[in-house]
N, C-alpha and C positions, 0 to 999 in steps of 0.2 A: 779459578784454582791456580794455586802460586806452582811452578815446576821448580826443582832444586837446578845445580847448575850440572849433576850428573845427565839428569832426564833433557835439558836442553841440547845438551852437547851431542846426546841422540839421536836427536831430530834433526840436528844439523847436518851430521853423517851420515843419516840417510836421505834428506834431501837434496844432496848436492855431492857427487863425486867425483873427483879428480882424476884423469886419466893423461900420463906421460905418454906422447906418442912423438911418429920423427919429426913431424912440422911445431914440437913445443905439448905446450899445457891444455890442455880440451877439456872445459868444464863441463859435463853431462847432467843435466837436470833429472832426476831422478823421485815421484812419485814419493811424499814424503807419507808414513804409514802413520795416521793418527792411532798417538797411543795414551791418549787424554780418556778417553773411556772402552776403554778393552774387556768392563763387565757390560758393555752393552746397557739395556734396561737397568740395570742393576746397578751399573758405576757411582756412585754416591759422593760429595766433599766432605761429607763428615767427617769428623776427629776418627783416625781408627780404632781410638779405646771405645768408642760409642756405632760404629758402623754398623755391627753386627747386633746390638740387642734393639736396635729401632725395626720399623717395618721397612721392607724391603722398597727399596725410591719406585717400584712400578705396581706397586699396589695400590689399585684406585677402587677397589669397592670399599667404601666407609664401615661395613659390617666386618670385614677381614682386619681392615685398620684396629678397628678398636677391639676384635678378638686377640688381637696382636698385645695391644694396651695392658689389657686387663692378665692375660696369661703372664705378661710382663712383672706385671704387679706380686700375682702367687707366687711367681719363678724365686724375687727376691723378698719375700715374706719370712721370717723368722716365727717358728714354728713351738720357738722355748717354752711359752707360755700360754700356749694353745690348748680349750678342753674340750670334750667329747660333750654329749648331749646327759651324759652321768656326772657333770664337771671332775672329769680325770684327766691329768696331764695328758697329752696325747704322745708327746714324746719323750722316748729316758728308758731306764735308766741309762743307756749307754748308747750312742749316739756319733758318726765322722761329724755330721754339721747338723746346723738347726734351720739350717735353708737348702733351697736346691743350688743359689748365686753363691754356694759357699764352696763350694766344688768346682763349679761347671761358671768360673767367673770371667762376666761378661760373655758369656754362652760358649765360651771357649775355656783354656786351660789356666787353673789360678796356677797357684803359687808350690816351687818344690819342698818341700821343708816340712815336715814331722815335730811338732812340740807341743806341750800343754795346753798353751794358748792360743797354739798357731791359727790366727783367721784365712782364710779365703784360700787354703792348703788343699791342690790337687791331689795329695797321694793319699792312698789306701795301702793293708798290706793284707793279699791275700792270703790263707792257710788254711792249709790239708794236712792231713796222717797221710804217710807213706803210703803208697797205691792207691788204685780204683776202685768203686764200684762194680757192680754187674751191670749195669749201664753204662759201662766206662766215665763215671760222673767223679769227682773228687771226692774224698770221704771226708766228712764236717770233722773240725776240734769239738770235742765233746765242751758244751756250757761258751763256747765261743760261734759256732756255725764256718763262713764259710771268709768272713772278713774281720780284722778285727775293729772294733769297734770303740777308739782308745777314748774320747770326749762323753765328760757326765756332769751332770748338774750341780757338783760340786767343784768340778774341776781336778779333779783326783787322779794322777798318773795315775792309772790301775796297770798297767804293763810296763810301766817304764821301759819306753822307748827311747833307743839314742838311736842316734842316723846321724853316721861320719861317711867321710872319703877319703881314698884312697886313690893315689894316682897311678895310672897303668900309660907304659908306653909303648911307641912300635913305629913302624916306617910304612911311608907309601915306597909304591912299586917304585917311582923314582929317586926314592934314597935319603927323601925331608923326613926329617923326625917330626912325629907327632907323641900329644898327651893326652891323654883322657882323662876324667873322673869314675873314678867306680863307689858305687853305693856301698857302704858295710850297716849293715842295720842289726840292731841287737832289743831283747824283749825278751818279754818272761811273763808267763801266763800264772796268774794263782791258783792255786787249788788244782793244778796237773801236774802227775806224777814226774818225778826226773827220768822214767823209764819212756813215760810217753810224749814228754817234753823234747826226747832225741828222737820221736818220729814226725816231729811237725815239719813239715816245712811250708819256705813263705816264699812269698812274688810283691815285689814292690811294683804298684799299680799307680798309673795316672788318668782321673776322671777324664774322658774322651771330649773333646771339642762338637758341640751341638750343631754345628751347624754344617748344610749336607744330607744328616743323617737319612731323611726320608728319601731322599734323593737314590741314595745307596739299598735299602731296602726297597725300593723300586724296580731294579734290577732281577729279572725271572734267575731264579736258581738253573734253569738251563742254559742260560748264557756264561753263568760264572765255569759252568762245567766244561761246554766247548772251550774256552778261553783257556782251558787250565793247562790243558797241553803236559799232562806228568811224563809222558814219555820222550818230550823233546822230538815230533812225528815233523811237525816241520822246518827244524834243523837249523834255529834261530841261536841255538844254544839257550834259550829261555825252557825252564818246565816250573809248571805252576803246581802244587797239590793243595787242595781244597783240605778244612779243617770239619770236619762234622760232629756234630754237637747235638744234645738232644732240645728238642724243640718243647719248651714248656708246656706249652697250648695241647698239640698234637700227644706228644709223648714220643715221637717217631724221631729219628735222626736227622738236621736237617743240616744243612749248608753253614757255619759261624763264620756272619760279616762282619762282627763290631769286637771282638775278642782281641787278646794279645798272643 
């Protein structure tokens, strides 16, 4: 594995340290902390655009390996022209991607950008009508649901979407100005009224990075609770409040790990 000359100069710093004392210069040998594979099992040379969708470097049962393979395979499988056992499209009319890699690319986040044609484009844009449910759930756009859904077999803006920016600024605490970008996103749904057209609103989403995830829902819903600390009890200045959401399965309320 090749180091850059950042990651050398590292090692050298922490290998060897300089200490001025009254008799002159004292070089103290100091314990250099390999930092060549800091994932442990895991640590990999791959290319990092390729790291993440291969098997993991410490998977040695061959059954896992090529479960790996093959789930690889459907992940980036295009869906366009796929039929049922009826031969019926199985996908359409409307449609974010015609794959799962079209989202979730390279098992983490594609690309930001909203267009026609846009490929391998993380965003979504969620919408509700104004207020909740009785469930406290978001209430669907009637003939849209709960995302919109702008990619169709023709290719047809059906919402014309544009997605600009705008720049917003402000200062840190020490007095650097900074810049930001801010999203402006604009749409328009057909066949909804302009009365209810002013109760939509939207959330600009980015499809989540895969990998982890089991990992995160691993974690017992009691442990995320003690950790939350809403009342600030042990004086860290940190409090956490937990988001709860209804659990599809269950129907009950349960803890939302993967949410915005």
């Amino acid at each position: 594995m090749r180091l850059n000359r950042a990651v050398k100069c590292g090692i050298l710093r922490i290998a060897t340290l300089a200490i001025v004392g009254a008799g002159g210069v004292m070089a103290v040998s100091a314990r250099a902390q390999d930092i060549t594979a800091l994932g442990g099992d895991l640590t990999t040379n791959v290319s990092p655009k390729a790291a993440l969708t291969l098997p993991a470097p410490n998977t040695t049962s061959e059954e896992r390996f090529n479960q790996h393979l093959d789930g690889f395979v459907s992940f980036n499988h295009s869906f366009l022209f796929d039929r049922d056992s009826r031969s019926r499209l199985v996908l359409g009319p409307r449609f974010n991607h015609d794959s799962c890699a079209g989202c979730h690319l390279g098992d983490g986040k594609g690309a930001v950008r909203l267009a026609r044609n846009a490929q391998f484009s993380a965003m979504i844009i969620k919408v509700a009508l104004r207020g909740l449910t009785s469930t406290g759930a978001p209430r669907n756009v009637p003939g849209v649901g709960e995302q919109i859904q702008d990619k169709t077999r023709t290719s047809r803006n059906r919402y014309k979407i544009r997605l600009g920016w705008k720049s917003v600024g402000g200062y840190f605490p020490d007095g650097e100005r900074y810049t930001l970008r801010k999203p402006v996103l604009k749409f328009k749904i057909p066949g909804l009224s302009l009365k209810r057209q002013k109760r939509v609103v939207h959330s600009l989403r980015m499809a989540p990075s895969l990998i982890g995830m089991g990992l995160l829902e691993a974690v017992p819903s009691e442990s995320l609770i003690a950790l939350s600390d809403p009342s600030d009890v042990d004086g860290d200045g940190i409090s956490g409040r937990l988001s709860y959401v209804p659990n599809r399965i269950t129907g009950a309320k349960d803890v939302g790990r993967f949410g915005f």
